[in-house]
N, C-alpha and C positions, 0 to 999 in steps of 0.2 A: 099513410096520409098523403093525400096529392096535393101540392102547392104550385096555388094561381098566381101565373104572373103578369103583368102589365105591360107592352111595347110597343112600339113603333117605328115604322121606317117607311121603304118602297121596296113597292114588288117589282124581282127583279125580271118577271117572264110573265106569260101568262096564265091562268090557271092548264093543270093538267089532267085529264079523269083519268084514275088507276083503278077505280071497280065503279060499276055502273048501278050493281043493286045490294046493297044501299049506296047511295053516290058519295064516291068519298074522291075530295081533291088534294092534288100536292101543285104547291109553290114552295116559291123560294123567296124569302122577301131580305132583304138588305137593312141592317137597324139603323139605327143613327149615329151609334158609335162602331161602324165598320162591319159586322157580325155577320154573318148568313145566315140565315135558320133554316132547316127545312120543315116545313110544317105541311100540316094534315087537316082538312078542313071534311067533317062528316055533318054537322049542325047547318042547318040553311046551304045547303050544297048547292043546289042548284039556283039560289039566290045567288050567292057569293062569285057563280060563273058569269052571272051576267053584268054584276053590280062591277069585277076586278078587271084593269087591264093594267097591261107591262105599265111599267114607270108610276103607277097611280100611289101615292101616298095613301098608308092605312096605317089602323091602331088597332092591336088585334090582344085580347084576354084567353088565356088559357095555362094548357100545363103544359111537359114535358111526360112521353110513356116508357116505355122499358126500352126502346130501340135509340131515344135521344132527340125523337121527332118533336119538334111543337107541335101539340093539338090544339086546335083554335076552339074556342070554346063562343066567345061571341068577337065582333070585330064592326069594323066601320071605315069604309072605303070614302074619302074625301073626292066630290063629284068635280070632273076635269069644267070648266067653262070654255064653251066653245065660242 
């Protein structure tokens, strides 16, 4: 049974493509209690690349897979004000 979980932080770089079809990304994002995570973003992929840049606060749901990755399941990038 896979267990969702809820977090948030900042992304510490910016997204990275590691396979192109189906588009799947790696970040790293920093929580807010110190943590790194490295997570896996396959869901809205090619949303997620346009919507993330480095230092941007997000809140991202998902699980963990056999490797120890976060998968992001769905998430939400806080929009920078210019």
């Amino acid at each position: 049974m896979t267990k969702f979980i809820n977090l948030t932080g900042t992304l510490m770089a910016d997204p990275k493509v590691i396979k192109q079809v189906p588009t799947m990304l790696y970040i790293p994002i920093l929580t807010v209690d110190g943590q790194t995570l490295h997570c896996i973003v396959v869901q809205h992929a090619l949303d997620f690349l346009y919507r993330a840049h480095a230092n941007a606060k997000i809140a991202v749901y998902g699980h963990y897979n056999q490797r120890h990755q976060f998968v992001i399941n769905k998430y939400f990038v806080r929009a920078q004000v210019s």
